[in-house]
C-alpha positions as CSV (number, residue, x, y, z in Angstrom):
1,X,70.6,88.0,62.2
2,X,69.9,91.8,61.6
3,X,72.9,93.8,60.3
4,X,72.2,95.6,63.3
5,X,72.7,93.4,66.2
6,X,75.7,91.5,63.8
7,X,77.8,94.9,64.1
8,X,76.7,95.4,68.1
9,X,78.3,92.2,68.7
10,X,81.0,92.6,66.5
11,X,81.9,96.0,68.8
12,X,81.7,93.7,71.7
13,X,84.1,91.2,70.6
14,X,86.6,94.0,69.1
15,X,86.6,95.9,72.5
16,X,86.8,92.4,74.3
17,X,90.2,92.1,72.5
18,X,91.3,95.5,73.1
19,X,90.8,94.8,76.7
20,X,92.4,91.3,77.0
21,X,95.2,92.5,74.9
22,X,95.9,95.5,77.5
23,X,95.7,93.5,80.5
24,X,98.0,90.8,79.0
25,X,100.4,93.4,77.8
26,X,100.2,94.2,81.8
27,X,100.8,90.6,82.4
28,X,103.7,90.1,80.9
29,X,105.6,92.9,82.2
30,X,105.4,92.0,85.3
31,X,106.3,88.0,84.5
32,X,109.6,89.5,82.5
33,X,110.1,91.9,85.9
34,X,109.9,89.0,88.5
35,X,111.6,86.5,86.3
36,X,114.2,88.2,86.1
37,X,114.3,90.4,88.6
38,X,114.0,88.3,91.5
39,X,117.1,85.9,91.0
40,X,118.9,89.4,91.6
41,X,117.2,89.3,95.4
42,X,118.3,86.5,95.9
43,X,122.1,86.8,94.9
44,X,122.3,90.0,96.7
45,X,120.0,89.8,99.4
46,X,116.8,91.9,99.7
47,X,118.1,94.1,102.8
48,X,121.6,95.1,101.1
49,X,119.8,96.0,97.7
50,X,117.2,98.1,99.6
51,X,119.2,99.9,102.2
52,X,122.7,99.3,100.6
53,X,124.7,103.0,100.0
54,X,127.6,101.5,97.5
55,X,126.7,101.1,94.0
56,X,130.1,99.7,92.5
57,X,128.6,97.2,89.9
58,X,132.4,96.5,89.1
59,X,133.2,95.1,92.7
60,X,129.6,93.3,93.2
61,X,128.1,95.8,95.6
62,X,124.8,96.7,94.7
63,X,123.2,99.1,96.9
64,X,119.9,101.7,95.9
65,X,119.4,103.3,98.9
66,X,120.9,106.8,97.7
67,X,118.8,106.3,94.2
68,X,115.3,105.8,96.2
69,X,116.3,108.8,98.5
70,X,117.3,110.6,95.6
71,X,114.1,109.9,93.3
72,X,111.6,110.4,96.8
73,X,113.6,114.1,97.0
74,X,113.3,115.0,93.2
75,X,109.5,113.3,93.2
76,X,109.0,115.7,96.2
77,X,110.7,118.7,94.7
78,X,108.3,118.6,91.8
79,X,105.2,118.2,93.9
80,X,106.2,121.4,95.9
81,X,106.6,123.2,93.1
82,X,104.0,122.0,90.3
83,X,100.5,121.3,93.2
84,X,100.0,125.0,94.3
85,X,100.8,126.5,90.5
86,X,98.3,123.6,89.2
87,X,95.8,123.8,91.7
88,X,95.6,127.3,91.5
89,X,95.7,127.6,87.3
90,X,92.7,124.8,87.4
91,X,91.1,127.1,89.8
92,X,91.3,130.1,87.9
93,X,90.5,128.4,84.6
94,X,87.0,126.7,86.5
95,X,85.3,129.5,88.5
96,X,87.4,132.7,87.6
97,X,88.4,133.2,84.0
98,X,86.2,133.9,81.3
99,X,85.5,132.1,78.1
100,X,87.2,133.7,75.8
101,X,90.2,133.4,78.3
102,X,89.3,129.2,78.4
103,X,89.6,128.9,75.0
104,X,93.0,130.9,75.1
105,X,94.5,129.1,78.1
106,X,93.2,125.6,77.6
107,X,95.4,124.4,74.3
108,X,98.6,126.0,76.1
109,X,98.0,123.6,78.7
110,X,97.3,120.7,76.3
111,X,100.6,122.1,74.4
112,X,102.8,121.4,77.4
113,X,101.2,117.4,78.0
114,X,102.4,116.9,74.4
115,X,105.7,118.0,74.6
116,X,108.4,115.5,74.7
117,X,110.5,115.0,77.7
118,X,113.9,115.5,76.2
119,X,112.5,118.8,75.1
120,X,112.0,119.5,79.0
121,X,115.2,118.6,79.7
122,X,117.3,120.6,77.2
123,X,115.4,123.8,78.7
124,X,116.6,122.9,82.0
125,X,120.1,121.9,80.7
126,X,120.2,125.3,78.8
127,X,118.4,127.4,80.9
128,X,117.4,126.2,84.4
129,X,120.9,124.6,85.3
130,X,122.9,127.9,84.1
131,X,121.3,129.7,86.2
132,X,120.9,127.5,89.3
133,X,124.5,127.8,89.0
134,X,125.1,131.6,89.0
135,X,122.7,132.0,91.9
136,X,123.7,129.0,94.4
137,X,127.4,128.0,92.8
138,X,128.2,124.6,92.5
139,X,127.6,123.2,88.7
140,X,123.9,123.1,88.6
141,X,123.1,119.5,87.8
142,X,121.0,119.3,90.9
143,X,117.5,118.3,92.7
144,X,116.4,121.6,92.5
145,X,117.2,121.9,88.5
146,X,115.2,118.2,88.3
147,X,112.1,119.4,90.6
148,X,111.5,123.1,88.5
149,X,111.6,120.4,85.2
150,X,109.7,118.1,86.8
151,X,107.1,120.5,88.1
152,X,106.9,122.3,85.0
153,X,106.1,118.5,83.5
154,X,103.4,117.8,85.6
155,X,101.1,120.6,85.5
156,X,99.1,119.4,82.5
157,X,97.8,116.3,84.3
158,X,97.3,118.3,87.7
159,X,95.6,121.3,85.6
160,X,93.3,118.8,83.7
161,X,92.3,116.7,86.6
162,X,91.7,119.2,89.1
163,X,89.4,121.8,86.4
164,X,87.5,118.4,85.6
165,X,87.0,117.8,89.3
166,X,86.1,121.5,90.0
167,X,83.6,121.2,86.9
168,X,81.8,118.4,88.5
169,X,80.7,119.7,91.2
170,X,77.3,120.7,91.0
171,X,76.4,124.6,91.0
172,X,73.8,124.5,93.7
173,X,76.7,124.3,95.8
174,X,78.0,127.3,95.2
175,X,74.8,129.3,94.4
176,X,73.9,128.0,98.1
177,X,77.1,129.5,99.7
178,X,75.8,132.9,97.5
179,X,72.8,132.6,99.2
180,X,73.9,132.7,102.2
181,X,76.0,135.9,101.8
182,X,79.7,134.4,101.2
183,X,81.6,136.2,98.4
184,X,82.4,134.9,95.0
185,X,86.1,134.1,96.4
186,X,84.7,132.7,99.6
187,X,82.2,130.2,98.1
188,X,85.0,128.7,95.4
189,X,87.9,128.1,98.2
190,X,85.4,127.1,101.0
191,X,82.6,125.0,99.4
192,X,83.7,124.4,95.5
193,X,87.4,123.0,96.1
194,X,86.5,121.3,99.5
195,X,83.7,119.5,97.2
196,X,85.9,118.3,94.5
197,X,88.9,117.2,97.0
198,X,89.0,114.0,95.9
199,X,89.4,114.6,92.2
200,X,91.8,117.1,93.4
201,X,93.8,114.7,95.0
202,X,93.6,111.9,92.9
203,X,95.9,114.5,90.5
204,X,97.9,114.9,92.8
205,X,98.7,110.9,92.7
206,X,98.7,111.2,89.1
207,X,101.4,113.7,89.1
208,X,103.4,111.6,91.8
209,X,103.1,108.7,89.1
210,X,104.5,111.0,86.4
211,X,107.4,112.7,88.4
212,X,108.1,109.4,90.0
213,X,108.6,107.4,86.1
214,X,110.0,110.4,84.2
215,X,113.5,109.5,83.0
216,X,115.0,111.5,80.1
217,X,114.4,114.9,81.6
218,X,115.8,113.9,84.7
219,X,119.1,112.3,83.5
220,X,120.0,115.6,81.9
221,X,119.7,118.0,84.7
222,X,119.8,115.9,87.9
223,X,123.4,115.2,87.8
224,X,123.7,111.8,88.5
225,X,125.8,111.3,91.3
226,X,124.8,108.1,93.7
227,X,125.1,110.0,97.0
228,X,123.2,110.9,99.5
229,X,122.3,114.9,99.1
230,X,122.6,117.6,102.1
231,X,120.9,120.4,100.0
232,X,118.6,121.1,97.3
233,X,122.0,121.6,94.9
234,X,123.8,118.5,95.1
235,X,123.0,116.2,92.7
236,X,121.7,112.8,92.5
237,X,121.0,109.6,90.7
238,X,117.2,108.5,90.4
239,X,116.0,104.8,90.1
240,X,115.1,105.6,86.6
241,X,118.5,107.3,85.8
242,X,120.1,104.7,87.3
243,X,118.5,102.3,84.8
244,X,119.0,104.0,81.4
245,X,122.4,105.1,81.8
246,X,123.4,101.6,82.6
247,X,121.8,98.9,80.7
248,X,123.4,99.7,77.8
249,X,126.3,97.4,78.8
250,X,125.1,95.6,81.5
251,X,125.6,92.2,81.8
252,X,124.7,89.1,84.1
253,X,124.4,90.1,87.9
254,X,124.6,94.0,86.8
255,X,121.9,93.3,84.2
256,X,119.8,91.5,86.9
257,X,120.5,94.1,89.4
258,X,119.0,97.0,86.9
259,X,115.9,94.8,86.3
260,X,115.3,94.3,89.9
261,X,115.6,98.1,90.2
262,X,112.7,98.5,88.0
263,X,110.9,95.7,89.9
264,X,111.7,98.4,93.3
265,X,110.1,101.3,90.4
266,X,107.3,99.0,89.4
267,X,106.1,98.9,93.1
268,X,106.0,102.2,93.9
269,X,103.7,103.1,90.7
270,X,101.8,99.9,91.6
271,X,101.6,101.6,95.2
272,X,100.6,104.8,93.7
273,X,97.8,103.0,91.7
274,X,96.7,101.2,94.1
275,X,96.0,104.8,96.3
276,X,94.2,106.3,92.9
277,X,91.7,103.2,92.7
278,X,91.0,103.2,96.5
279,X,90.1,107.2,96.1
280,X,87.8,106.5,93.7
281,X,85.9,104.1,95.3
282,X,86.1,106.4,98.3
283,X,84.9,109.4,96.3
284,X,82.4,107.2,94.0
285,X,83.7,107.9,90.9
């Protein structure tokens, strides 16, 4: 056997592992999920975990309602807040900014993907909630406070999606809208971004999937309060929040009620993945 086709199947076999070992890894979260998340279905029943508004692990009620609400309002918050600024940076950095300004720009947005999350949250702790507070009242620790940190967290992956998306699409479109007389600004927002709406939008999903799963960030400026919010100050207490702030000392049906709330977590990412595979059949990717 050459030394040739000995290392070419060698590769094969290594990435072969590297695969299998991902998808087990996959595997076996979800097995450790259902196992033990289910039982907690059962003892509570599926309806009054779901749409139940008392969490009082102490007197058995177990009820998520207000931390789904609360994590679909903060998940929300974010995407009003971090899809126009990221569209509209990946924009500029495809079709309008020069080189040099590229290569300025580009690692500033890599800097903020690398940043750890409890770095995001002590800016909003320090920053954001203080001054939520002096403008609105109230103590700060609120959806708005978590959707600015959240937003701010997610531009990276909309950013870096999008400008890849917008540098796919091939230039004859938009030397043919030229041709035709449009303007430079015309030919990018009518035939450039309408081209690369799919890549577009898978970011969008992939920012859903970040908001939706951040935790650390969140627990520090949300608030934390397992209510049901009338305004963009009150606080709240995510599915995620909810989770790390308790299992610390949970034990029996409170531990099995936290696990099935990251089975309830687990399906809306599933969801969410589910939406980013079907768009790229769609767009042929």
């Amino acid at each position: 056997m050459r030394v040739g086709v000995f290392r070419e199947r060698l590769a094969h076999i290594l990435f072969a592992l590297a695969a299998c070992v991902s998808i087990i890894a996959v595997a076996l979260i979800c097995f450790f999920l259902l196992i033990n998340g289910i039982p907690a279905f059962a003892k509570i029943g599926v309806v009054e975990f779901l749409a139940g508004t008392r969490w009082l692990p102490s007197n058995g009620e177990f009820g998520i309602l207000y931390m789904i609400i609360g994590s679909l309002y903060v998940t929300a918050g974010s995407l009003v807040i971090g899809v126009p600024f990221g569209m509209l940076s990946a924009l500029f950095l495809s079709r309008f900014a020069s080189k040099r300004m590229v290569k300025l720009l580009t690692p500033g947005v890599e800097l903020l993907a690398g940043i750890p999350s409890v770095v995001y949250g002590f800016f909003g702790l320090v920053v954001l909630v203080p001054f939520i507070r002096r403008l609105f009242g109230g103590f700060g620790l609120s959806i708005l406070a978590a959707a600015l940190v959240l937003g701010i967290m997610i531009l990276p992956t909309i950013i870096t999606v999008s400008k890849a998306a917008l540098d796919a699409v091939p230039r004859s479109y938009y030397e043919g809208a030229l041709a035709l007389g449009a303007t430079h600004e015309r030919s990018v927002f009518r035939v450039v971004f309408p081209a690369a709406s799919s890549g577009i939008t898978a970011s969008v999903i992939l920012g859903i999937g970040r908001a939706i799963g951040e935790t650390m960030a969140v627990v520090m400026v949300v608030g934390n309060q397992v209510r049901l919010p009338t305004s963009i100050i009150d606080g709240v207490r995510t599915l995620t929040g909810n989770i790390v702030l308790e299992m610390g000392y949970a034990a029996d049906l409170h531990r099995e009620a936290l696990i099935a709330t990251a089975v309830v977590l687990f399906v809306f990412i599933l969801i969410i993945n589910l939406l980013f595979s079907l768009l790229k059949k769609r767009a042929g990717i």
